[in-house]
py3Dmol code that shows the C-alpha trace and the ligand (Angstrom):
import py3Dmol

protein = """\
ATOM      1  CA  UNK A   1      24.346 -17.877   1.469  1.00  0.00           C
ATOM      2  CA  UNK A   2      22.873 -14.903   3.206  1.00  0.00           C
ATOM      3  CA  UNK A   3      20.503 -13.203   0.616  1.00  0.00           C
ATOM      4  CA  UNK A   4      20.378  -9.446  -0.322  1.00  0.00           C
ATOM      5  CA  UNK A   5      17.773  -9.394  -2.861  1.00  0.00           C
ATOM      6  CA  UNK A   6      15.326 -11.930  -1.665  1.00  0.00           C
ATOM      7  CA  UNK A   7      13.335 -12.266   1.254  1.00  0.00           C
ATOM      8  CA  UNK A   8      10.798 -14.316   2.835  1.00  0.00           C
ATOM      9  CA  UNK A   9       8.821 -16.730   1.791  1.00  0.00           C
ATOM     10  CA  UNK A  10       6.436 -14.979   3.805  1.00  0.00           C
ATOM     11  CA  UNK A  11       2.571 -16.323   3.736  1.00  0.00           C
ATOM     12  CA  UNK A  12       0.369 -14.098   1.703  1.00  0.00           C
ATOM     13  CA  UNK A  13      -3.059 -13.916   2.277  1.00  0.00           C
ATOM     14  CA  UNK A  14      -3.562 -13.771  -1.935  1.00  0.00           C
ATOM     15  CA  UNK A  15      -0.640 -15.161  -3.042  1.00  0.00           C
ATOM     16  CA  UNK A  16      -0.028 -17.989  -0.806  1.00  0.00           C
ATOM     17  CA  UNK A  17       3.675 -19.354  -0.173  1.00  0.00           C
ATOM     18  CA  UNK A  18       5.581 -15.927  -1.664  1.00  0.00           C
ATOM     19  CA  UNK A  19       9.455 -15.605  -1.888  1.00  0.00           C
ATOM     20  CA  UNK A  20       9.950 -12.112  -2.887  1.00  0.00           C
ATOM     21  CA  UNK A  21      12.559 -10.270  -4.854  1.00  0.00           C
ATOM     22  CA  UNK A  22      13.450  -6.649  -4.388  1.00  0.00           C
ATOM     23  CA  UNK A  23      15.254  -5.237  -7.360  1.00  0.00           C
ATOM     24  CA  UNK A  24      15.597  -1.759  -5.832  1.00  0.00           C
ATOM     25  CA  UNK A  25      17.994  -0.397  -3.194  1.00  0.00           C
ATOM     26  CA  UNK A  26      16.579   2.143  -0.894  1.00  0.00           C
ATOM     27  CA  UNK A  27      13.207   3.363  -1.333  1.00  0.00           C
ATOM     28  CA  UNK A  28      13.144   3.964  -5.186  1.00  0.00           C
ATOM     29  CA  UNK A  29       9.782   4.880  -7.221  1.00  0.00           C
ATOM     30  CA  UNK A  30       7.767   6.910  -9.133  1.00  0.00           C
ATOM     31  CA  UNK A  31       4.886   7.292  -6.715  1.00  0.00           C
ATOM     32  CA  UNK A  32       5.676   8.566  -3.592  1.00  0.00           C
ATOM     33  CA  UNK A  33       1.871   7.324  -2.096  1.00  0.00           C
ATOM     34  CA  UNK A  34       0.186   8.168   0.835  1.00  0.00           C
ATOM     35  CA  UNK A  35      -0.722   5.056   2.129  1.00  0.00           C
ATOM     36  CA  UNK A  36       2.849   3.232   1.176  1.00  0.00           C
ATOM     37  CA  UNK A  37       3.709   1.180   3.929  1.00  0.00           C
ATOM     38  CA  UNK A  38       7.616   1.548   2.686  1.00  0.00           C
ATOM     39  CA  UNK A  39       8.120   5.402   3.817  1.00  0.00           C
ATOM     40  CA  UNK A  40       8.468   8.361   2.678  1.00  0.00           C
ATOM     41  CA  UNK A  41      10.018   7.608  -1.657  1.00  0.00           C
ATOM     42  CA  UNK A  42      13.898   8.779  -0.896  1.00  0.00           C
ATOM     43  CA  UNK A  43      14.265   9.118  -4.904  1.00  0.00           C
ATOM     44  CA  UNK A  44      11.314  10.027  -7.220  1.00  0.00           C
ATOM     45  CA  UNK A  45      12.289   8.978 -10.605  1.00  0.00           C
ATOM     46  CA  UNK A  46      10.965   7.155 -13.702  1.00  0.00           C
ATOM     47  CA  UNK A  47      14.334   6.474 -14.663  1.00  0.00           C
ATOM     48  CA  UNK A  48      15.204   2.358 -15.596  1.00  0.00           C
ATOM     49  CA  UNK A  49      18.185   1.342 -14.818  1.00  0.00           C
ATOM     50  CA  UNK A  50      19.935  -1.937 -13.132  1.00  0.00           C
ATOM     51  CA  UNK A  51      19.552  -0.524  -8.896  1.00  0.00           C
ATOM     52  CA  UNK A  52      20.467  -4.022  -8.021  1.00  0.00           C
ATOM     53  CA  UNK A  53      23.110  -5.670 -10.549  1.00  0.00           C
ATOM     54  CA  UNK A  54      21.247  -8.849 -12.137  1.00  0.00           C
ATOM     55  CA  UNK A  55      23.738 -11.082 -11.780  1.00  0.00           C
ATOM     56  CA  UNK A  56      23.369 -11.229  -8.005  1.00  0.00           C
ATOM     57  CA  UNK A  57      20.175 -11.651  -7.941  1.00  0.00           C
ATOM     58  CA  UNK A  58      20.154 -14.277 -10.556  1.00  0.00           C
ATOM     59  CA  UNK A  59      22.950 -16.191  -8.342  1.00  0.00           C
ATOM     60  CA  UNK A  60      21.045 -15.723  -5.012  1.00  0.00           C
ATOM     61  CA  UNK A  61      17.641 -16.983  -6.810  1.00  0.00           C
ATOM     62  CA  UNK A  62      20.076 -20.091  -8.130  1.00  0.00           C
ATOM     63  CA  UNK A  63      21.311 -20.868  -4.826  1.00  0.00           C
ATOM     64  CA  UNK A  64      17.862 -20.926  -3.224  1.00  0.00           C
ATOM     65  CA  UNK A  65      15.696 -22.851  -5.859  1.00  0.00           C
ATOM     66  CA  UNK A  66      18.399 -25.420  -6.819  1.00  0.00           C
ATOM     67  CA  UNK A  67      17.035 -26.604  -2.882  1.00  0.00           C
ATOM     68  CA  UNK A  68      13.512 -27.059  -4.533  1.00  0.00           C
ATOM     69  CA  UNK A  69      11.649 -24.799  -1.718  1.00  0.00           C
ATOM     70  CA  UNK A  70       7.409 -25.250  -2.053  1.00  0.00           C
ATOM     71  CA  UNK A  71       5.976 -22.042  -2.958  1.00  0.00           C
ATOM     72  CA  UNK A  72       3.244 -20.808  -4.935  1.00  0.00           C
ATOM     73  CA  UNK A  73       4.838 -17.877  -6.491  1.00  0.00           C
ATOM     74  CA  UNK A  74       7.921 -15.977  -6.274  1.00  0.00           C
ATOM     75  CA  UNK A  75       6.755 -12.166  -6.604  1.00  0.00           C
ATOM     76  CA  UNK A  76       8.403  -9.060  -7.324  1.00  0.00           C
ATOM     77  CA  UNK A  77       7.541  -6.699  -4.626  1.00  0.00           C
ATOM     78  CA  UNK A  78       9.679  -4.611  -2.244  1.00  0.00           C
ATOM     79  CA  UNK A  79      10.826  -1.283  -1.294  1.00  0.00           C
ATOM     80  CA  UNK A  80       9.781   0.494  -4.827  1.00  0.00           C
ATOM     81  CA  UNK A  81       8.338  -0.112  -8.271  1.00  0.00           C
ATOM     82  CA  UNK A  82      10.177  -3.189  -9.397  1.00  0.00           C
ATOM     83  CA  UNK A  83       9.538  -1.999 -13.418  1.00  0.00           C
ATOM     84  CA  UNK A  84      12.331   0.609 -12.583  1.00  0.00           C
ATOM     85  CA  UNK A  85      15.068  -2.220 -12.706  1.00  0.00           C
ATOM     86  CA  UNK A  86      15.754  -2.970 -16.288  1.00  0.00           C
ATOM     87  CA  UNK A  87      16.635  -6.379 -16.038  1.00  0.00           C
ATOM     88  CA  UNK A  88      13.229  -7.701 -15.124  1.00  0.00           C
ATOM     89  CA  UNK A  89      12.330  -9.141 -18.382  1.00  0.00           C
ATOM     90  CA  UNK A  90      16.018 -10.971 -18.049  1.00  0.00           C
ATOM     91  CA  UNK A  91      15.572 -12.224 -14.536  1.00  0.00           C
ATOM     92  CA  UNK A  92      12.189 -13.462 -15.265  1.00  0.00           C
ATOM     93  CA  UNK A  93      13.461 -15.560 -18.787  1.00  0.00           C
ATOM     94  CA  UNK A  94      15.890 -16.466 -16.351  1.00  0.00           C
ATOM     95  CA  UNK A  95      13.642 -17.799 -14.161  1.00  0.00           C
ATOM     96  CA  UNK A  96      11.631 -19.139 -16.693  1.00  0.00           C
ATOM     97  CA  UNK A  97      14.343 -21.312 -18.432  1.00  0.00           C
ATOM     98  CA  UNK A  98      15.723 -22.287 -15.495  1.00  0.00           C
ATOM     99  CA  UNK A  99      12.697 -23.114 -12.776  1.00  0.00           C
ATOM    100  CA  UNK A 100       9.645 -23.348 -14.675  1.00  0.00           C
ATOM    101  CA  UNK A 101       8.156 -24.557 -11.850  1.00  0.00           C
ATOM    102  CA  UNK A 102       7.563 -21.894 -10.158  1.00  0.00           C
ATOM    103  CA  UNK A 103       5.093 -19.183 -11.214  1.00  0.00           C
ATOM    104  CA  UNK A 104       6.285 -15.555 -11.243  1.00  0.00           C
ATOM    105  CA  UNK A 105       3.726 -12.346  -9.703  1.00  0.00           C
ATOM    106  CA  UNK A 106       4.924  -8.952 -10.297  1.00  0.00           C
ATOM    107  CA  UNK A 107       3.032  -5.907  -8.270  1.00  0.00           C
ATOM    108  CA  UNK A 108       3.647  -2.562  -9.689  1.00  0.00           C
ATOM    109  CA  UNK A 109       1.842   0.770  -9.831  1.00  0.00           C
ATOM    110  CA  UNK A 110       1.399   0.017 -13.675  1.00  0.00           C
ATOM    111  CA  UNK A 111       2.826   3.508 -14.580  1.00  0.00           C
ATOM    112  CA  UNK A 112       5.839   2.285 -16.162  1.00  0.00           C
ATOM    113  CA  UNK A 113       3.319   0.615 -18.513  1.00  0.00           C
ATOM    114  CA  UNK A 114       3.043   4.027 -20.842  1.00  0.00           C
ATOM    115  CA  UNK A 115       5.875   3.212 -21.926  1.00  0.00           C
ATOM    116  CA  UNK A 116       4.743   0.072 -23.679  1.00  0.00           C
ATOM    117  CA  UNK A 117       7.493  -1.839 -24.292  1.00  0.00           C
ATOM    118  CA  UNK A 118       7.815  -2.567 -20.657  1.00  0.00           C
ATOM    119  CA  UNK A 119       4.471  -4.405 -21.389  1.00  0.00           C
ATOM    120  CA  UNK A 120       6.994  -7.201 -23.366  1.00  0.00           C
ATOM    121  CA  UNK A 121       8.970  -7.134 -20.514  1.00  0.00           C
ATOM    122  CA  UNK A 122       6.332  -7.746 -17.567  1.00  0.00           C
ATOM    123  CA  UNK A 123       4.297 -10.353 -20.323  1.00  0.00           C
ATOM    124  CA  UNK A 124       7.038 -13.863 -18.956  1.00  0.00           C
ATOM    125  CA  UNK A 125       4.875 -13.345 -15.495  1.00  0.00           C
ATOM    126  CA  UNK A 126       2.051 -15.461 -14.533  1.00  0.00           C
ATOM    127  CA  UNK A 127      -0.152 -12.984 -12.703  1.00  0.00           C
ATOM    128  CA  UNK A 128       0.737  -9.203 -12.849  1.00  0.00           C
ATOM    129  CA  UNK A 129      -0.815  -6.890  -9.860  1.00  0.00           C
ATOM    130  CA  UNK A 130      -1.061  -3.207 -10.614  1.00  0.00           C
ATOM    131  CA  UNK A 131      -2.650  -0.918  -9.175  1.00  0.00           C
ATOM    132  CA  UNK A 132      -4.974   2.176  -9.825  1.00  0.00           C
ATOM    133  CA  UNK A 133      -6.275   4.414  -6.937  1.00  0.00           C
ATOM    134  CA  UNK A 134      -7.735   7.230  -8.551  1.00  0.00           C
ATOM    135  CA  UNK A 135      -8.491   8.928 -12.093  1.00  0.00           C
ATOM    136  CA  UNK A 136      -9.383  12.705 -11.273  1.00  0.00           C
ATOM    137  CA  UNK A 137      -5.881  14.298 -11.934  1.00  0.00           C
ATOM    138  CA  UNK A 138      -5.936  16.067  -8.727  1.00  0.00           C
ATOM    139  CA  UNK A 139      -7.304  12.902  -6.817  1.00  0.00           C
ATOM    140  CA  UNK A 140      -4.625  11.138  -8.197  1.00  0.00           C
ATOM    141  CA  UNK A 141      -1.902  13.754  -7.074  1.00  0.00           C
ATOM    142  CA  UNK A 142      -2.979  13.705  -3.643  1.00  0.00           C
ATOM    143  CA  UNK A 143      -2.705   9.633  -3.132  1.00  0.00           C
ATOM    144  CA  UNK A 144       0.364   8.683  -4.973  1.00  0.00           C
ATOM    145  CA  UNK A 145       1.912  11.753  -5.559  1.00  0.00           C
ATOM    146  CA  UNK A 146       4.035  10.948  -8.875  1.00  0.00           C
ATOM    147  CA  UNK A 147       6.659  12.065 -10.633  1.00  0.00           C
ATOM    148  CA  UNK A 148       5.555  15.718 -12.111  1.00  0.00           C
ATOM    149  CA  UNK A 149       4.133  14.734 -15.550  1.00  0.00           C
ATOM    150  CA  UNK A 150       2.216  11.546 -14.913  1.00  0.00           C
ATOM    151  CA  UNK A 151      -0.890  11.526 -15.965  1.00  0.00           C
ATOM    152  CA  UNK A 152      -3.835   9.367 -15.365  1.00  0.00           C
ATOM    153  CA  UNK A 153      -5.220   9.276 -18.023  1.00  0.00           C
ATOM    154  CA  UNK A 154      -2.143   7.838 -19.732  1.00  0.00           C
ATOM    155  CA  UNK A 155      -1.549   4.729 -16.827  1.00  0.00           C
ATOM    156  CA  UNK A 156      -5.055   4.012 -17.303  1.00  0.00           C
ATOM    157  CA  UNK A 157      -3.822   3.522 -21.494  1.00  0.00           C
ATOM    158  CA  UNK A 158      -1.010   1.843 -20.489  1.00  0.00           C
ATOM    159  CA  UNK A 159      -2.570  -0.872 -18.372  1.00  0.00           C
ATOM    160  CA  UNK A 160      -5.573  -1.376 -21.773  1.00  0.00           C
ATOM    161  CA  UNK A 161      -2.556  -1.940 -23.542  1.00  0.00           C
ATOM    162  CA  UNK A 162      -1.040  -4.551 -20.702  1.00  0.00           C
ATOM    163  CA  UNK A 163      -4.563  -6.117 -21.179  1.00  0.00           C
ATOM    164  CA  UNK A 164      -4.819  -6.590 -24.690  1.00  0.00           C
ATOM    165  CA  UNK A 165      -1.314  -8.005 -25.438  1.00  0.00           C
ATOM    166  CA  UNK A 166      -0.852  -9.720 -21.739  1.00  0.00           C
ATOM    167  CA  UNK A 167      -2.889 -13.208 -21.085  1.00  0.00           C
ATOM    168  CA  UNK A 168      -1.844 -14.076 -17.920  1.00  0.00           C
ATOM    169  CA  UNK A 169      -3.571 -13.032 -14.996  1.00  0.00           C
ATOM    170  CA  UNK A 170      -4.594  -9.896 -14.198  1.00  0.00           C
ATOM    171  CA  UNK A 171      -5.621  -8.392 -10.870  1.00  0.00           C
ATOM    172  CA  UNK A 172      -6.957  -4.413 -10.244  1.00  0.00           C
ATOM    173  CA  UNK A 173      -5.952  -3.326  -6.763  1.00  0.00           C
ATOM    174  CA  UNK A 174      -7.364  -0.107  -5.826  1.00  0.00           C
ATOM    175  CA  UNK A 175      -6.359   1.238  -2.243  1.00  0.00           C
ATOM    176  CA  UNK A 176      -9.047   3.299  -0.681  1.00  0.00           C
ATOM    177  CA  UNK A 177      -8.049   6.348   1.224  1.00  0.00           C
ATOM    178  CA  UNK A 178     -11.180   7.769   3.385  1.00  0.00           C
ATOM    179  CA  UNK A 179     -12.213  11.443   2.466  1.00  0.00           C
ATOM    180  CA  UNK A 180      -9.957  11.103  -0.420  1.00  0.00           C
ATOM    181  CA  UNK A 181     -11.359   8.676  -3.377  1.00  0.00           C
ATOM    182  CA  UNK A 182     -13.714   7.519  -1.473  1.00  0.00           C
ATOM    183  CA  UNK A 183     -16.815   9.862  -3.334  1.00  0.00           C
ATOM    184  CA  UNK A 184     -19.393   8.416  -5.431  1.00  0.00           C
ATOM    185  CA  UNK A 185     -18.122  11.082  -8.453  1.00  0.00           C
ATOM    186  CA  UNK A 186     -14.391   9.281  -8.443  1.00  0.00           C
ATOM    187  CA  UNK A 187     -15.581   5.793  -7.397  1.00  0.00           C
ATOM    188  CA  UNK A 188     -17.696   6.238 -10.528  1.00  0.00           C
ATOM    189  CA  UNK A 189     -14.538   7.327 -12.664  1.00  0.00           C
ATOM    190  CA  UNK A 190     -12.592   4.119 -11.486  1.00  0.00           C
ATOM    191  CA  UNK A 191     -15.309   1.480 -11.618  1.00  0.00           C
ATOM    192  CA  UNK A 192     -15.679   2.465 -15.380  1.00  0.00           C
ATOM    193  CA  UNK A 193     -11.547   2.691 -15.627  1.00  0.00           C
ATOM    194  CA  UNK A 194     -11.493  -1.318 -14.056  1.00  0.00           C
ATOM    195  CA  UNK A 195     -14.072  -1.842 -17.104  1.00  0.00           C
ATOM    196  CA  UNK A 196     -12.028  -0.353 -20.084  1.00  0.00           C
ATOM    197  CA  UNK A 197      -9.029  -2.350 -17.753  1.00  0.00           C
ATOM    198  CA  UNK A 198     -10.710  -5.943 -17.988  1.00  0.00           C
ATOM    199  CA  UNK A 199      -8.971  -7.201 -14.979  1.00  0.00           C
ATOM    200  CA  UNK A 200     -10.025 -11.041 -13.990  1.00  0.00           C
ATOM    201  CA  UNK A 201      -9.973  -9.748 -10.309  1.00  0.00           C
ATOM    202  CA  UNK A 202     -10.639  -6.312  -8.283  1.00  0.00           C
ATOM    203  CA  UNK A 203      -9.080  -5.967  -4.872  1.00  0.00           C
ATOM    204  CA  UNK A 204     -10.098  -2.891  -2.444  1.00  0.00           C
ATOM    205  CA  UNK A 205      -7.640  -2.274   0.038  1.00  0.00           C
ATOM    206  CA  UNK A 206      -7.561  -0.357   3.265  1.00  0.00           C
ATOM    207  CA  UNK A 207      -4.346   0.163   5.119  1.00  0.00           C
ATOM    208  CA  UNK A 208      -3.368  -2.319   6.861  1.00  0.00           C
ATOM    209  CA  UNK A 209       0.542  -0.794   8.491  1.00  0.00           C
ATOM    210  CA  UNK A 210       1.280   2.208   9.081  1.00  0.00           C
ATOM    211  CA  UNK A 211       1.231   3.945   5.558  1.00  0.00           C
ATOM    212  CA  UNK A 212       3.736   7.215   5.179  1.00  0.00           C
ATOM    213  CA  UNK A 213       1.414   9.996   5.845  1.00  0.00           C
ATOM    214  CA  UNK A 214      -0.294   9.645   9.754  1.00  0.00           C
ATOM    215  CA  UNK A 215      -3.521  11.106   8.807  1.00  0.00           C
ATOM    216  CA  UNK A 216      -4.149   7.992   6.052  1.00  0.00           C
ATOM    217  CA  UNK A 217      -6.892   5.843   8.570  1.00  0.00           C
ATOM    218  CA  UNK A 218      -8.024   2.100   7.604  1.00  0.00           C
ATOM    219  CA  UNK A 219     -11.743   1.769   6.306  1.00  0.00           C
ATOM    220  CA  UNK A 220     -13.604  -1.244   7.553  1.00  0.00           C
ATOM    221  CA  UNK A 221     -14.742  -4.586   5.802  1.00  0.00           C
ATOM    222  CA  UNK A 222     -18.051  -3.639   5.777  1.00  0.00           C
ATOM    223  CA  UNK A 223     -17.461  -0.255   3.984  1.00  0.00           C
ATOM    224  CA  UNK A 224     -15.941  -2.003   1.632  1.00  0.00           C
ATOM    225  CA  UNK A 225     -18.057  -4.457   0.834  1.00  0.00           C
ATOM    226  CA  UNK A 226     -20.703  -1.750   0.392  1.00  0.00           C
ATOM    227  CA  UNK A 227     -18.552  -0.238  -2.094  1.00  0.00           C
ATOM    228  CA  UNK A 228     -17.742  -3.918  -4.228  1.00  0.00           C
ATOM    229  CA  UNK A 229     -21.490  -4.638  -4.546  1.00  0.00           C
ATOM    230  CA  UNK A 230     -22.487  -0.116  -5.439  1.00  0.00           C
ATOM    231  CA  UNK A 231     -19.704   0.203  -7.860  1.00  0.00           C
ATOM    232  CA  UNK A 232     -17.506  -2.959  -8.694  1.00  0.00           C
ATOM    233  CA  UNK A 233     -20.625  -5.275  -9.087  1.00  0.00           C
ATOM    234  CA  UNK A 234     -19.228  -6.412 -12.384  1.00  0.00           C
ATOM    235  CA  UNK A 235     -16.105  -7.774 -10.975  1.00  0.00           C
ATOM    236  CA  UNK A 236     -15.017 -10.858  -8.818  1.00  0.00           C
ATOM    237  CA  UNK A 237     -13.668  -8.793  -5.825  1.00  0.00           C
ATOM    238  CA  UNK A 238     -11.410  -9.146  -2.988  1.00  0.00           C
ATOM    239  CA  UNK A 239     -11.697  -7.578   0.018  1.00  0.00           C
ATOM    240  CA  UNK A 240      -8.341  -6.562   1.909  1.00  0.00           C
ATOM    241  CA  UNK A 241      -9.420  -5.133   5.158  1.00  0.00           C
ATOM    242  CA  UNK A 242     -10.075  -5.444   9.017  1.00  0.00           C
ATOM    243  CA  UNK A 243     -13.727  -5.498  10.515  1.00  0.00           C
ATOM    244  CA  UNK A 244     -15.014  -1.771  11.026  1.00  0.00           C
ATOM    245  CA  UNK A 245     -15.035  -1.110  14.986  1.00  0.00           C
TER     246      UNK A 245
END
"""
ligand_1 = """\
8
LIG
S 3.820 2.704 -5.810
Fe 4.035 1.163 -4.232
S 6.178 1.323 -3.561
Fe 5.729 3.176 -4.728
S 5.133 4.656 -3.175
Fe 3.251 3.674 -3.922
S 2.845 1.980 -2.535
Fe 4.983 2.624 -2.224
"""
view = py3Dmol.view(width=600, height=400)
view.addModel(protein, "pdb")
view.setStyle({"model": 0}, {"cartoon": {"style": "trace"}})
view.addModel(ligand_1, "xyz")
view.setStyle({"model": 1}, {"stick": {}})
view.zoomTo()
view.show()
């Protein structure tokens, strides 16, 4: 069966063994970020709906399990936010009935989250990603660009919500972009968001692909480091990043 919606398993340097599912098709999100190694977002929207139909990705995840493939998690991830399809929460029972087995990551932007009855929908996974890269409104504009409307403040409520109700794991990634939220004043603002967050892991990352916009540049291991142990002391922290030169 040649596969539409799945791809890989690729070897991920934090999840292991990853076959991933993308429920979008075309570049489809909310954010249109900086850094976003998918391109330039082709449609901005917070709008749900079923981009991929279900079914088909239910079959092509039935076809490719039933062969009892070793992995360590099969992870929502491709060329968008995955919460935009609104069949997650039924591919993921799905999966759960069906191949219990296997343990189910989601990464998302988290800003689907204010709306918190996605939270019920994202709760069936066993380790939810999301991220938060900055919490100065205009900070935040300038890395992930969002839909006109979204507000910081409000992700940031969304994902204390995701952490109350959700017990799974939780991991904080927060993608540094040099000269951008990279000061002390919004490193500040987003070490003491992680807090209010409760995350069990933090994980600074530096571009690693070409992002969209040329002028995004990598920052170095080191830097980062130096940023874990000044701000993000309080967390277990992975770092995602090349040596600096
Ligand atoms: S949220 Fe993710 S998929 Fe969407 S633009 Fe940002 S990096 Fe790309």
């Amino acid at each position: 069966m040649m596969y539409k919606y799945l791809f890989g398993p690729i070897q991920s340097r934090r999840l292991g063994r990853s076959l991933g599912i993308n429920l979008l098709c075309g570049k489809i999100c909310n954010f249109n970020c900086v850094y976003c190694e998918c391109g330039r977002t082709e449609r901005l929207t917070g709008q749900r709906a079923e981009y991929v139909p279900r079914n088909e990705v239910i079959a092509e995840l039935t076809d490719f399990l039933t062969t009892g493939p070793k992995l360590d998690y099969i992870t929502y991830a491709g060329s968008g936010e995955p919460l935009l399809h609104n069949g997650i929460g039924e591919i993921t029972a799905f999966l759960k009935d069906n191949f219990p087995l296997y343990k189910v990551a989601l990464l998302t932007n988290g800003a689907v989250f204010v709306n918190h009855n996605v939270i019920d929908e994202a709760m069936q996974c066993d380790l939810i990603v999301p991220s938060l890269d900055a919490v100065s409104p205009d900070i935040f504009n300038r890395v992930v660009r969002p839909l006109p409307g979204t507000c910081p403040d409000a992700v940031i409520e969304g994902l204390v919500m995701l952490r109350k109700k959700y017990s799974g794991a939780l991991w904080l990634e927060i993608f540094i972009v040099p000269g951008v939220n990279d000061t002390k004043h919004e490193l500040l603002l987003l070490a003491s968001a992680a807090k209010r967050i409760s995350p069990d892991r933090v994980q600074l990352n530096s571009l690693d692909r070409k992002g969209t916009e040329a002028w995004v540049k990598p920052i170095g291991q080191e830097t980062l480091q130096v940023i874990a142990a000044k701000y993000f002391g309080a967390f277990s922290v992975d770092i995602a990043a090349k040596k600096d030169q």
